[in-house]
VOGU-3710 file (C-alpha; in Angstrom, 3 decimals, decimal comma):
1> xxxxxxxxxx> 0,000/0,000/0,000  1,013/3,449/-0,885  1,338/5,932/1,614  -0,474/9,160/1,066  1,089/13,109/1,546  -1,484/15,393/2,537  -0,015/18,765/1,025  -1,729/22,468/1,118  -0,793/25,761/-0,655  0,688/27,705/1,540
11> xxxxxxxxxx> 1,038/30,863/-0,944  1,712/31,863/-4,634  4,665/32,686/-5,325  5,757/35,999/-7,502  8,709/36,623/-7,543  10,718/36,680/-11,145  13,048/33,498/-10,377  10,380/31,561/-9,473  7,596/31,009/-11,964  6,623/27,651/-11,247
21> xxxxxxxxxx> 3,725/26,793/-9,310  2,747/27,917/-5,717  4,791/26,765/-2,906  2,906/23,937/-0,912  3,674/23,184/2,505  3,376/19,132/3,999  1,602/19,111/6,917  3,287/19,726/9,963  6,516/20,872/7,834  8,829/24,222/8,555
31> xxxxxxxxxx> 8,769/26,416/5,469  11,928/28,682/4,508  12,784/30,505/1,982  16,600/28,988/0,588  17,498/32,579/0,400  17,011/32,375/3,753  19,137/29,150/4,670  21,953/29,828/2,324  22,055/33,251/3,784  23,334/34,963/-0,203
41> xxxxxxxxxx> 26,078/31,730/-0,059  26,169/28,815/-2,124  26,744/25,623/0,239  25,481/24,980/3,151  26,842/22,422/5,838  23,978/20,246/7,698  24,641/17,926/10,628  22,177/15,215/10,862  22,362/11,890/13,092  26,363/12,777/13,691
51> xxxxxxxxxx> 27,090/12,986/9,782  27,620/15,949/7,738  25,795/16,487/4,635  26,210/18,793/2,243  24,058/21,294/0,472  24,488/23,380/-2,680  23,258/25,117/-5,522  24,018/24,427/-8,725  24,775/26,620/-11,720  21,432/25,330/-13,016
61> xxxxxxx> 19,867/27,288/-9,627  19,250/23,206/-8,253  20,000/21,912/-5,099  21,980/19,012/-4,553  22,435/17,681/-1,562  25,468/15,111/-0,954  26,661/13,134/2,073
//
């Protein structure tokens, strides 16, 4: 059986970069802006569970995130 994401739109987006659909939050989630997290950087170093991951954005304006 397939578990099941409730989502909700949170709020439409308008800003030029972003022309995709509206942002949706998943229930219960924290929602930031990346601008936010990456703080006008690039990378960004997370420590989860005693490991370090690893999260960037690409020249493509992706995120990859690597262990």
């Amino acid at each position: 059986m397939k578990p099941t994401v409730r989502s909700r739109i949170v709020a439409k987006t308008t800003t030029p970069m972003d022309k995709a659909a509206p942002r949706v939050a998943i229930s219960g989630a924290h929602l930031t802006c990346s601008s936010t997290l990456f703080g006008g950087g690039r990378e960004l170093l997370i420590e989860h569970a005693g490991c370090w991951y690893r999260l960037r954005i690409t020249q493509n304006n992706k995120l990859i995130l690597t262990k």
